[in-house]
RODO-2510 file (C-alpha; in nm, 4 decimals, decimal comma):
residues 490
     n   res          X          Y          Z
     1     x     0,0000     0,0000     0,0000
     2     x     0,0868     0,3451     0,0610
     3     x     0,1277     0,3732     0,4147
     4     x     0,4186     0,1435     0,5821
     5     x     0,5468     0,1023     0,9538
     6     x     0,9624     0,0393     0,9544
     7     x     1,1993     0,1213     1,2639
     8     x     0,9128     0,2547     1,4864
     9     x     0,8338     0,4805     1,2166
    10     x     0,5286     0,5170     0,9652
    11     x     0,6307     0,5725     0,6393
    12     x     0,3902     0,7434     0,3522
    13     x     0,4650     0,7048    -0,0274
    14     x     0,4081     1,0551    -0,2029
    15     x     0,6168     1,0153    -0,5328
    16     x     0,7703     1,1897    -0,7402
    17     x     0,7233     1,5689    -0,7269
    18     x     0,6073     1,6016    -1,1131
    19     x     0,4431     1,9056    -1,2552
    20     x     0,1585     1,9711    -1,4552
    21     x    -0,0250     2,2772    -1,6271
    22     x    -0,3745     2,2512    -1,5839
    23     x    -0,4773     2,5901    -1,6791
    24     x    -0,6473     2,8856    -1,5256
    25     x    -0,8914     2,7444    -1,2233
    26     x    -0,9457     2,7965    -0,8703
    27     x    -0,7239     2,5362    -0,7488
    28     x    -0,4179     2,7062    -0,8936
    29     x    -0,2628     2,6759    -1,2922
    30     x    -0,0030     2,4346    -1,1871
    31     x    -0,0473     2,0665    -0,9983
    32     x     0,1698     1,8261    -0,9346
    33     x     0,1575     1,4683    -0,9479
    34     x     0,2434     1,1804    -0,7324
    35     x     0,4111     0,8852    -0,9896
    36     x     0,5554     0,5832    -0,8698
    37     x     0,9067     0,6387    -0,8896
    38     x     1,2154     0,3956    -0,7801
    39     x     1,4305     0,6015    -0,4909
    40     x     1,8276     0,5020    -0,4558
    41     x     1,8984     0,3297    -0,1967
    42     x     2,2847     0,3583    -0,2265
    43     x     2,4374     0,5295     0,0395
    44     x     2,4815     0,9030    -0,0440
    45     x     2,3486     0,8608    -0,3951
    46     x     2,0699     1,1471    -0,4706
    47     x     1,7642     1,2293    -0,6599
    48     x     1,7443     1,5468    -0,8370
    49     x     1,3561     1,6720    -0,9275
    50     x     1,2341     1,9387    -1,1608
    51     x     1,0224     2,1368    -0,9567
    52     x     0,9415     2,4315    -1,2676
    53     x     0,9148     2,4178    -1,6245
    54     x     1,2089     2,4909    -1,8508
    55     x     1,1254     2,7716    -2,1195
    56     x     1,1487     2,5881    -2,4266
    57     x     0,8946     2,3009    -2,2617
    58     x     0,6605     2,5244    -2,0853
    59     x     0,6460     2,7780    -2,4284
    60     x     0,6394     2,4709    -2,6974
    61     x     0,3870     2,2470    -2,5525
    62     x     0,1590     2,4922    -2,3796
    63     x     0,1899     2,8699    -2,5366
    64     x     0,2621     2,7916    -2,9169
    65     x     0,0136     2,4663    -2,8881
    66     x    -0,2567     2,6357    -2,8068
    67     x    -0,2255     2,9834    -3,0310
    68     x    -0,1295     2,7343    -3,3763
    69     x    -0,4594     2,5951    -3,3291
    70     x    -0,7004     2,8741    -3,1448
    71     x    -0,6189     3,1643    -3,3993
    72     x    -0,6195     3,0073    -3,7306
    73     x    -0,9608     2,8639    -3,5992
    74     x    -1,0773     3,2101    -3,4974
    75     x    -0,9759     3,3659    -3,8472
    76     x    -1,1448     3,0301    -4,0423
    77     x    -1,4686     3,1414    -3,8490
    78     x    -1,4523     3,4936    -3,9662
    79     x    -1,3418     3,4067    -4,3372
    80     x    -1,6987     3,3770    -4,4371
    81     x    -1,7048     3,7391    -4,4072
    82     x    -1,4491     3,7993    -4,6159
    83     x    -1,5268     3,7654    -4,9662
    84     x    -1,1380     3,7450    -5,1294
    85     x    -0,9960     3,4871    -5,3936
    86     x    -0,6102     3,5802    -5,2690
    87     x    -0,7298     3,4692    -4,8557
    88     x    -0,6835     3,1149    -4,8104
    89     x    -1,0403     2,9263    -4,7284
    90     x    -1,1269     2,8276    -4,4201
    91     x    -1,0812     2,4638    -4,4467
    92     x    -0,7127     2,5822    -4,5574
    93     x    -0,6582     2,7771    -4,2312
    94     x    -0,7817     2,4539    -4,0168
    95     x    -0,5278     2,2308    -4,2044
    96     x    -0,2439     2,5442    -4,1412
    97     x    -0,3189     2,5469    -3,7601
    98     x    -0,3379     2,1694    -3,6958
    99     x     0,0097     2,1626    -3,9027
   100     x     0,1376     2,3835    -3,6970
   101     x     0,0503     2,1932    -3,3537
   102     x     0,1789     1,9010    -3,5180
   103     x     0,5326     2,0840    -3,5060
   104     x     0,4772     2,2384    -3,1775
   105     x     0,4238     1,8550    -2,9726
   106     x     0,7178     1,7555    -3,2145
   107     x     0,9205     2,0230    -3,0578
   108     x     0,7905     1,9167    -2,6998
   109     x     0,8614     1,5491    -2,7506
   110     x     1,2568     1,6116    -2,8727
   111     x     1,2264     1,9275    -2,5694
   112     x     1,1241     1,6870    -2,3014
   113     x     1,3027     1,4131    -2,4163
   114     x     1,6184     1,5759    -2,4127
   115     x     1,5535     1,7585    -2,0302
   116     x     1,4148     1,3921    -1,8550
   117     x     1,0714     1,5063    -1,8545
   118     x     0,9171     1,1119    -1,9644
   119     x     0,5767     1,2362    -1,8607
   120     x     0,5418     1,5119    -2,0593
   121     x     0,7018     1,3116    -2,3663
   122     x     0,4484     1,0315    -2,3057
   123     x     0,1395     1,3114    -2,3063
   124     x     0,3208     1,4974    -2,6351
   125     x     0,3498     1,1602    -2,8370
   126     x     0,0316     1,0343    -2,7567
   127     x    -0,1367     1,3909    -2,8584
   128     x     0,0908     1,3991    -3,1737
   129     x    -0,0789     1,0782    -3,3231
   130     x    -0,4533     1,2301    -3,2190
   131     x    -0,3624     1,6178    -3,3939
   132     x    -0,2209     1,3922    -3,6797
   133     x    -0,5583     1,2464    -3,7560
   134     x    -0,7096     1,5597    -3,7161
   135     x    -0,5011     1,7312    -3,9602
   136     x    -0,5838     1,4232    -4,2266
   137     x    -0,9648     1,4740    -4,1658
   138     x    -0,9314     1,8296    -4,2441
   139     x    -0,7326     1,8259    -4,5577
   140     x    -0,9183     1,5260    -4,6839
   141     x    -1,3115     1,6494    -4,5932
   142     x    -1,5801     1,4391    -4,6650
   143     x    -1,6462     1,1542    -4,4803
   144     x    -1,2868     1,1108    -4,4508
   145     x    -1,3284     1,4123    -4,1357
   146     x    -1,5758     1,1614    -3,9470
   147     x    -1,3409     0,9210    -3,9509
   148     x    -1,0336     1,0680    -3,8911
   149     x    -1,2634     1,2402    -3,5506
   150     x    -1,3266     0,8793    -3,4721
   151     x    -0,9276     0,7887    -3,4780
   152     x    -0,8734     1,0980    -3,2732
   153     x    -1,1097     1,0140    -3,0168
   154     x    -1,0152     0,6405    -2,9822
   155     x    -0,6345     0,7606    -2,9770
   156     x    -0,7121     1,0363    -2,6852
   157     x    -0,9375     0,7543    -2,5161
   158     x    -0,6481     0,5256    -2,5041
   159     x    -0,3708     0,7605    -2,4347
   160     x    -0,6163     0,8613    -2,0960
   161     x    -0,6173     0,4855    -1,9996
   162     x    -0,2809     0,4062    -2,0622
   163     x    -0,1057     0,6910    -1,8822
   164     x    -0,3328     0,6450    -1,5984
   165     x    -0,2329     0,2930    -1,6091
   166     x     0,1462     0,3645    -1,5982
   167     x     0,1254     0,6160    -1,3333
   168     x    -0,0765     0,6058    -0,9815
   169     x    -0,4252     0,4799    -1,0411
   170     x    -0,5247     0,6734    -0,7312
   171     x    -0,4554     1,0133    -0,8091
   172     x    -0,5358     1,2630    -1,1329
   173     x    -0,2471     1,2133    -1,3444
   174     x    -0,4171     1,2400    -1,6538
   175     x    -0,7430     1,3896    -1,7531
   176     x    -0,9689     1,4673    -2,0572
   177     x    -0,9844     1,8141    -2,1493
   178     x    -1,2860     2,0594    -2,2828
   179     x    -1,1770     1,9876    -2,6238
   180     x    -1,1180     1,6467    -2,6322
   181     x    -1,4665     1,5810    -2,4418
   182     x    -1,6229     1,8115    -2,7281
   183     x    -1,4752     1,6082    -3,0121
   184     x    -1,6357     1,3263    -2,8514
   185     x    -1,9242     1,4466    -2,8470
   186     x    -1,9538     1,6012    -3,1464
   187     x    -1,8416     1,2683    -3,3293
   188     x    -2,0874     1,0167    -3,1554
   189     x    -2,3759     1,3423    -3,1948
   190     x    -2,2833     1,2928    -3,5759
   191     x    -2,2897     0,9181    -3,6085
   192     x    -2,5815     0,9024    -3,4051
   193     x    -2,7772     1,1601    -3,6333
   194     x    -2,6284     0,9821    -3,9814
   195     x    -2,7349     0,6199    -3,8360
   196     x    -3,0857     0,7521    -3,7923
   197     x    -3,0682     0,9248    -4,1450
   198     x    -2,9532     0,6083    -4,3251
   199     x    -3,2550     0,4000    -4,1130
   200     x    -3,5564     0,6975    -4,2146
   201     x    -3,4056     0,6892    -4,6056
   202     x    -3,4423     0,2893    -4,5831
   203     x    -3,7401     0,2636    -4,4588
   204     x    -3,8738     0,5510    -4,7292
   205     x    -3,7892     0,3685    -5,0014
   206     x    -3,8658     0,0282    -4,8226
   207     x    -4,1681    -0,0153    -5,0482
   208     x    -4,0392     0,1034    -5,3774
   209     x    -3,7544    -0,1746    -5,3167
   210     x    -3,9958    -0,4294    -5,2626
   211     x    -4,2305    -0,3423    -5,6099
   212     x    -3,8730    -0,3646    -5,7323
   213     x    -3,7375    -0,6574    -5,6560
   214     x    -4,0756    -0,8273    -5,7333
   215     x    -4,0389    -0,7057    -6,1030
   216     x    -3,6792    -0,8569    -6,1218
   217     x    -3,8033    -1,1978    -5,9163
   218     x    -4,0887    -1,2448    -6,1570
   219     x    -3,8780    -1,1819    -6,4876
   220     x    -3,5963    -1,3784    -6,3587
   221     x    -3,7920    -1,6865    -6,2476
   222     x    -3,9612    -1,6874    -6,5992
   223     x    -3,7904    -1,9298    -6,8719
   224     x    -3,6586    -1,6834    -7,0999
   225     x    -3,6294    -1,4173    -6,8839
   226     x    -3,3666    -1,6379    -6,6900
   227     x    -3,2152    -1,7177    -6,9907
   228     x    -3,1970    -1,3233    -7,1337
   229     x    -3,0426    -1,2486    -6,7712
   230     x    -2,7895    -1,5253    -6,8188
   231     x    -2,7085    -1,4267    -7,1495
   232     x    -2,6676    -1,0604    -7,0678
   233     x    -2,4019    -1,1401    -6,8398
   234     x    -2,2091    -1,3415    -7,0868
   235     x    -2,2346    -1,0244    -7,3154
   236     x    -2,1235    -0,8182    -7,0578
   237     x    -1,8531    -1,0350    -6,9368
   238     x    -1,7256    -1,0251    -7,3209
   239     x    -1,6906    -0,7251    -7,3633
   240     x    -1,4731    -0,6662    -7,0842
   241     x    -1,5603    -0,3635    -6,9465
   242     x    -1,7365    -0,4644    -6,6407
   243     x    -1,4833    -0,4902    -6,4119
   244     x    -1,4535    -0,1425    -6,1734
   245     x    -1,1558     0,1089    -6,3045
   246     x    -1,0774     0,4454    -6,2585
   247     x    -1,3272     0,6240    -6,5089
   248     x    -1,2731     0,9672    -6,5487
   249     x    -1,3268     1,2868    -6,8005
   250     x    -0,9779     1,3352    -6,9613
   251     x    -0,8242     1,6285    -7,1741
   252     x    -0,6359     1,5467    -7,5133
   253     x    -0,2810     1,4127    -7,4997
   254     x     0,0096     1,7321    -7,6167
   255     x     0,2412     1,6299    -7,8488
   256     x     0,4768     1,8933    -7,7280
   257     x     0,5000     1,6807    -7,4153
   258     x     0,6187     1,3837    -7,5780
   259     x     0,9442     1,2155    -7,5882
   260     x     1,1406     1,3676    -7,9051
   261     x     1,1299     1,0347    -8,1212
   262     x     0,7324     1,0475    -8,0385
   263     x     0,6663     1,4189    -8,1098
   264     x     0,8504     1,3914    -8,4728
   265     x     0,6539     1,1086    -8,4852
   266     x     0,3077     1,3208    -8,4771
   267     x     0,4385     1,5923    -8,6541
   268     x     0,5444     1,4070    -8,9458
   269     x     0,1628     1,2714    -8,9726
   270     x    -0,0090     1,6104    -8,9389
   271     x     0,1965     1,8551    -9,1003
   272     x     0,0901     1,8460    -9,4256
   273     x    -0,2929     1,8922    -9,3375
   274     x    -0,2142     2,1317    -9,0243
   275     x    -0,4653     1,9403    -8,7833
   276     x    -0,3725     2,1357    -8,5277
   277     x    -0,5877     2,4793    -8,5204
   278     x    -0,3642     2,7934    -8,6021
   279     x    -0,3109     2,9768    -8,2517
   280     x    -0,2511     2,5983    -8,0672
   281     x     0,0538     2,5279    -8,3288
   282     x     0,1533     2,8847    -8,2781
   283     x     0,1725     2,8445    -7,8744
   284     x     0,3360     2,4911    -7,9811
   285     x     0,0431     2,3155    -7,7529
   286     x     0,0383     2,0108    -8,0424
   287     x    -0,2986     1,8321    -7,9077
   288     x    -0,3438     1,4885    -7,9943
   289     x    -0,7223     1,4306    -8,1125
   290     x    -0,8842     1,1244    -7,9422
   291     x    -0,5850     1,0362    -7,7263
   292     x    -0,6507     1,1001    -7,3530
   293     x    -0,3900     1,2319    -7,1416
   294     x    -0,3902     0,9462    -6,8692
   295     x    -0,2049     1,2274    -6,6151
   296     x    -0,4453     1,5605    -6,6988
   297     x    -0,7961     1,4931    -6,5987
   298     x    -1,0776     1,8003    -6,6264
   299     x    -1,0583     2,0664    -6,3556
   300     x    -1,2995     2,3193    -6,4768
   301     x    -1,6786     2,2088    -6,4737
   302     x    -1,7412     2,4810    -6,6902
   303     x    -1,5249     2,3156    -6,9425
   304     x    -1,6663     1,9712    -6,8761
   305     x    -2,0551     2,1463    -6,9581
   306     x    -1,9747     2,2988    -7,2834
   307     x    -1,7916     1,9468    -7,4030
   308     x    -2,0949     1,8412    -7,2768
   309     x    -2,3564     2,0374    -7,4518
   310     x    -2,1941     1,9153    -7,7601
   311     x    -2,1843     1,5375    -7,6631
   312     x    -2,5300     1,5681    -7,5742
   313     x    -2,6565     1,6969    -7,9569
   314     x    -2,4261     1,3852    -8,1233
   315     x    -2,5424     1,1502    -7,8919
   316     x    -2,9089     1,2475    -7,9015
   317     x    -2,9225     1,1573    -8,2747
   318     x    -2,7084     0,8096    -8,1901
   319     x    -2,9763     0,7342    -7,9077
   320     x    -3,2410     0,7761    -8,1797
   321     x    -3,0713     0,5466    -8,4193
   322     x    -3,0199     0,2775    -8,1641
   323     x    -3,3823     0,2921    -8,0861
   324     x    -3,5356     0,2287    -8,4201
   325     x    -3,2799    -0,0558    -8,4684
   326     x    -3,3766    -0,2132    -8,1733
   327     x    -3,7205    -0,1613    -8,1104
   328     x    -3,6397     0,0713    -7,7842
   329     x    -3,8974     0,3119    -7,6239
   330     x    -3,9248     0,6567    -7,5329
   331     x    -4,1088     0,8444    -7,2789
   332     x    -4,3934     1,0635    -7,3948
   333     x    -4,4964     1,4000    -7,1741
   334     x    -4,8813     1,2688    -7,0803
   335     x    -4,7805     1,2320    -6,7475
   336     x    -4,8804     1,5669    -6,5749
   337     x    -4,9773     1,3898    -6,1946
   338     x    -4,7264     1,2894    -5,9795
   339     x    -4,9079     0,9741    -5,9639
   340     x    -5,0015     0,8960    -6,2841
   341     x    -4,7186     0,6319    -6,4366
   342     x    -4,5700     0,7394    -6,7607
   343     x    -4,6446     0,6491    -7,1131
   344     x    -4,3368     0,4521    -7,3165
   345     x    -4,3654     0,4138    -7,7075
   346     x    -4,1568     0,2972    -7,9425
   347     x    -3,9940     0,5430    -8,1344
   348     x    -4,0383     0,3554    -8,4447
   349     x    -4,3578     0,4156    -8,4229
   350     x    -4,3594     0,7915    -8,3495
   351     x    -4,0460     0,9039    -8,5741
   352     x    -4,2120     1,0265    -8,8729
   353     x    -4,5650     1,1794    -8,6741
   354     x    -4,4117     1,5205    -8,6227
   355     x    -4,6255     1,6337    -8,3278
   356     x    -4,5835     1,2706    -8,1582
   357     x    -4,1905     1,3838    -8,1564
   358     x    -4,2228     1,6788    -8,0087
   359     x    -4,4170     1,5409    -7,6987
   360     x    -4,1217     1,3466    -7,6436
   361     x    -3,9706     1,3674    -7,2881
   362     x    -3,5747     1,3027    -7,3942
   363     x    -3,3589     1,3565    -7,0623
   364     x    -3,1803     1,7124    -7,0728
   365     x    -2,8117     1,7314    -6,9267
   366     x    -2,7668     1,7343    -6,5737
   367     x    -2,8905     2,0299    -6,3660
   368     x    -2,5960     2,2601    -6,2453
   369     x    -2,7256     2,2313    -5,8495
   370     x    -2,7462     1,8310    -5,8716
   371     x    -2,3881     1,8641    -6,0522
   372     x    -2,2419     2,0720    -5,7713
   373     x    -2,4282     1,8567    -5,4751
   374     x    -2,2345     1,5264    -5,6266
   375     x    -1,8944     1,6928    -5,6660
   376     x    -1,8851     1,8355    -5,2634
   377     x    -2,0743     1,5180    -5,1647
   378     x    -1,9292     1,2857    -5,3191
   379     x    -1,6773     1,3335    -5,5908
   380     x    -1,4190     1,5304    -5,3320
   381     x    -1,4894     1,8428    -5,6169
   382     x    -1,3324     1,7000    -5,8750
   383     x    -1,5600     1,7250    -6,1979
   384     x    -1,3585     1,4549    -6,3698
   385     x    -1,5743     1,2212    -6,2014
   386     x    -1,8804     1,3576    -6,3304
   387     x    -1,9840     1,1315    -6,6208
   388     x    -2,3407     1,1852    -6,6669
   389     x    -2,3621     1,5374    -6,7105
   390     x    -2,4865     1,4001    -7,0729
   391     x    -2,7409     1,1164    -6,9801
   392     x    -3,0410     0,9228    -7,2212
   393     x    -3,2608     0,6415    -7,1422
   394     x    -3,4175     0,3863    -7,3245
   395     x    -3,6692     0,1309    -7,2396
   396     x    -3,7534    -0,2193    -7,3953
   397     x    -4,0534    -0,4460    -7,3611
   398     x    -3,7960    -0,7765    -7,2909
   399     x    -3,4137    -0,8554    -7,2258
   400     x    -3,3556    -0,9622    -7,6196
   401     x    -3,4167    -0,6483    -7,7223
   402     x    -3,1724    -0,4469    -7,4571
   403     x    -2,9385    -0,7174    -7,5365
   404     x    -2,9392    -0,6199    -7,8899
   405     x    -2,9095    -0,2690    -7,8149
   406     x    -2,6243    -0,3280    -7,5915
   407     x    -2,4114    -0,5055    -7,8939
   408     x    -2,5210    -0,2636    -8,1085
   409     x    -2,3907     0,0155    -7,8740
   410     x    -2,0552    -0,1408    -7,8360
   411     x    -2,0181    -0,2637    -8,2554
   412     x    -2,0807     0,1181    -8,3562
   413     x    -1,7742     0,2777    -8,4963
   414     x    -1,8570     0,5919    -8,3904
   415     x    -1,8161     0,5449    -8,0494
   416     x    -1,5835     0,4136    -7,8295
   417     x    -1,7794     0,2214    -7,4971
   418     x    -1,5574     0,2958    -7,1614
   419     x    -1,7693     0,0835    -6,8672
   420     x    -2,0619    -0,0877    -6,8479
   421     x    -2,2931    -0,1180    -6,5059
   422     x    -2,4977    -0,4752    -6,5048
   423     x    -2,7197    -0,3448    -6,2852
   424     x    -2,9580    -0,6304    -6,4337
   425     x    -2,7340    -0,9182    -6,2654
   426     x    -2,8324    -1,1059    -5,9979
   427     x    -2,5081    -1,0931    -5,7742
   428     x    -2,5744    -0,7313    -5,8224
   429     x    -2,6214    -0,4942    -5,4521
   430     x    -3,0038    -0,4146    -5,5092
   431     x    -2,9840    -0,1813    -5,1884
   432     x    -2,7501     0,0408    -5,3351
   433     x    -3,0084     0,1734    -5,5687
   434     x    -3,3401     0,0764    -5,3746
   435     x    -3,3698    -0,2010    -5,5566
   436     x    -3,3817    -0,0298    -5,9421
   437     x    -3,2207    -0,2125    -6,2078
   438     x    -3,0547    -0,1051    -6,5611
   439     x    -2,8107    -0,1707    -6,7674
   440     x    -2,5964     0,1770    -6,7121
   441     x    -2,3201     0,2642    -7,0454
   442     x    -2,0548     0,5096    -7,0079
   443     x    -1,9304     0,6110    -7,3565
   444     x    -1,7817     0,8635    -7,5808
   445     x    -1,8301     0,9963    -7,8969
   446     x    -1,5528     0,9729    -8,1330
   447     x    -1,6943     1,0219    -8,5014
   448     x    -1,5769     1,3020    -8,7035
   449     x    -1,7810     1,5588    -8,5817
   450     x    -1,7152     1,5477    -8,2029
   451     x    -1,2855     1,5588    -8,3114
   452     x    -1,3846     1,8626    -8,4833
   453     x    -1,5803     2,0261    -8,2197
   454     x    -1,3592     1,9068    -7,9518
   455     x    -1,6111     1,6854    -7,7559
   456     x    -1,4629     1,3187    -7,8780
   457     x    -1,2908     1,2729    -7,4872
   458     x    -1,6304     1,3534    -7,2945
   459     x    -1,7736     1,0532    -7,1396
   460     x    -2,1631     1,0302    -7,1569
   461     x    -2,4408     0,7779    -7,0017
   462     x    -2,6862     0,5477    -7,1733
   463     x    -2,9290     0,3467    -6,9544
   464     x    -3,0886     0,0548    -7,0800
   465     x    -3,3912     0,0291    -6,9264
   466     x    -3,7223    -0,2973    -6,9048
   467     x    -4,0468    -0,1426    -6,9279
   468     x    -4,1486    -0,2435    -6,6065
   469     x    -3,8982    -0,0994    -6,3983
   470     x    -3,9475     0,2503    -6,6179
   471     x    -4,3048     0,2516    -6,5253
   472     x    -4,2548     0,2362    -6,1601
   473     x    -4,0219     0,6054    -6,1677
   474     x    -4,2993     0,8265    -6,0987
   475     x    -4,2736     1,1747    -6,0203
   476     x    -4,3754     1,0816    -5,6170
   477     x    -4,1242     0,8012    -5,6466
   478     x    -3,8349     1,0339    -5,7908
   479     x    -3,9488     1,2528    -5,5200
   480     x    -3,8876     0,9968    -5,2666
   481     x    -3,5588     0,8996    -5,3900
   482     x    -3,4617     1,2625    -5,3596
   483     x    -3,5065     1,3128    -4,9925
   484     x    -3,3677     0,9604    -4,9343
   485     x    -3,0419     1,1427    -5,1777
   486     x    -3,0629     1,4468    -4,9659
   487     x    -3,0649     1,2567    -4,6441
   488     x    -2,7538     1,0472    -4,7035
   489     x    -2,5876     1,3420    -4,8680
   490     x    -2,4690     1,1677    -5,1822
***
């Protein structure tokens, strides 16, 4: 125990005499700590205690600590007030000031080490680890932040335990401070409010997922449904872009970039018909038409729409031509109550009734607020990923027919097929999509026209759609899937 009797004597074990700041407070803004300690019991030998800070320790681990990561927080709360392109944002000054306290407990940890202060060290290193996570979640956002708050909290959590652990049980060696009981909070507030967001967006689309699922049951249990299914896979598997890879929107290779051997190589072929527009050979930026710089993906969405808006005229008349080949359907704008399910025709029917086309519902290009929700929610703002700003849809009565279409899609020389989503398979993750099913094509255009006009490198969508499941996308159930979208922020 603590308390001993030797030589007629009681003896009480107090410790070491160890300091510790604990900040302003009644009780005083130093305290000191009793840790089990092993005395000398040679004869005349002593043991020398540091009963005040050194400089360097005291200013490193508690002045600079705490101003690195209070004012750069202050001036990120106040730089929504400032409207300035030159002022860094205020995620930028979070990531500065946890960089900066990241140095600061580096400079304690070498500082204590060095002057025999082991309990400070042990409190610096274990805090280094925790502001290291922290400074991750900031400079990577998203959900990244959550989890990197989660690895900060478990690392504080454990770094509590295990110094209380290594030094007296029985007194306050090592607490939790406001901030670190804060960041607690505010990460199990957070997962507690996203848990109960995923659970209400289930159980919204709950029913649409079962009408779903019963569509795909009952067409794959039939005979030849089964065997379209089955076959559609072995299409898909065939053509070999199935498999998950990084798709992206790139920009046109530059000659001028190439090795020497390469870029005589390109010139030789273009020179005498000057493919290259005037002011681009003049600036010597030699771009390469239909070759895709694999290292210079889109940055600008503004450049990504207006490649766009051209991809979406080309591919418009392509969508029609694969539809009277194939027997595919359009949607038709009778459907004015949210209610009411929508009427599909086939456009080989409607193509030469003038007024029949013009009551056709094709998709437009995606909305610049839906664009901009995807790239901060889920894209990390990078518009490369975008690749249905240009979207169609077609729907077939049976599987042989979106078969077809599919084959046809990939066979047609003026366009080159990237990925392909078999949405329609059965090891496919229904709950991902609330149960809807497609066939989803990512594609370009690369005929003659989109080189010319610059557009051959955008990547478009094409879903293949059955009937069925296209009659089921009301307005109310588009609704629906919104708020469920809204709720899991994706």
């Amino acid at each position: 125990g603590d308390t001993a009797r030797w030589c007629g004597a009681e003896w009480r074990r107090v410790g070491g005499t160890h300091w510790r700041f604990r900040g302003s407070s009644a009780q005083g803004v130093w305290e000191f700590l009793q840790i089990k300690v092993s005395l000398p019991t040679t004869r005349g030998a002593l043991e020398t205690w540091l009963l005040i800070p050194s400089w360097p320790l005291f200013h490193w681990y508690y002045v600079l600590l705490n101003m690195t990561i209070g004012i750069p927080h202050f001036i990120a709360g106040l730089r929504r007030f400032v409207k300035h392109s030159m002022i860094p944002s205020a995620q930028e000054f979070m990531v500065i000031g946890w960089f900066g306290a990241c140095v600061c407990v580096v400079n304690s940890i070498v500082t204590s080490g060095m002057l025999g202060v082991t309990h400070v060290m042990m409190e610096s290193l274990f805090g280094f680890f925790g502001f290291l996570c922290v400074l991750c979640a900031c400079a990577l956002q998203g959900r990244t932040f959550m989890y990197g708050m989660w690895v900060y909290c478990v690392v504080t959590f454990a770094s509590f335990v295990g110094l209380r652990i290594s030094w007296d049980v029985t007194i306050r060696a090592s607490t939790l401070n406001f901030a670190q009981i804060m960041a607690a909070l505010l990460v199990l507030g957070v997962t507690a409010l996203r848990l109960r967001a995923m659970r209400w967006s289930k159980k919204l689309l709950w029913q649409d997922q079962i009408h779903y699922n019963n569509i795909w049951k009952s067409l794959y249990e039939s005979e030849d449904g089964k065997t379209c299914i089955e076959h559609l896979e072995k299409v898909v598997r065939m053509i070999g872009l199935d498999a998950p890879k990084d798709c992206k929107q790139h920009l046109r290779l530059r000659a001028d970039e190439l090795a020497p051997s390469l870029q005589q190589k390109y010139l030789s072929q273009v020179s005498g018909n000057r493919a290259i527009y005037p002011l681009f050979w003049d600036l010597q930026h030699w771009y390469i038409a239909s070759r895709p710089d694999p290292k210079r993906a889109f940055t600008s969405i503004d450049q990504l729409y207006a490649g766009s808006a051209i991809s979406h005229l080309l591919l418009l008349d392509k969508v029609k031509e694969w539809a009277d080949r194939t027997a595919g359907m359009v949607e038709l704008s009778a459907a004015m109550h949210r209610d009411q399910q929508p009427k599909f025709v086939r456009w080989s029917h409607i193509k030469e009734d003038l007024m029949m086309r013009e009551r056709v519902r094709w998709t437009s290009m995606k909305r610049h607020k839906r664009a901009m929700e995807k790239l901060v929610r889920s894209y990390g703002n990078a518009p490369s990923l975008l690749l249905d700003v240009t979207r169609f849809c077609l729907v077939f009565e049976d599987m042989s027919s979106l078969t077809n279409c599919l084959g046809i899609i990939v066979t047609d020389e003026n366009v080159r097929v990237e990925r392909v989503k078999n949405r329609m398979s059965p090891a496919y993750d229904f709950s991902e999509t609330g149960g809807y099913r497609d066939v989803c094509v990512n594609l370009r255009m690369t005929g003659q026209q989109a080189m010319c006009l610059g557009a051959e490198l955008v990547i478009c969508e094409v879903q293949l759609l059955m009937l069925d499941f296209a009659r089921l996308k009301t307005a109310a159930g588009h609704l629906r899937y919104v708020q469920v979208r809204n709720s899991r922020g994706t």
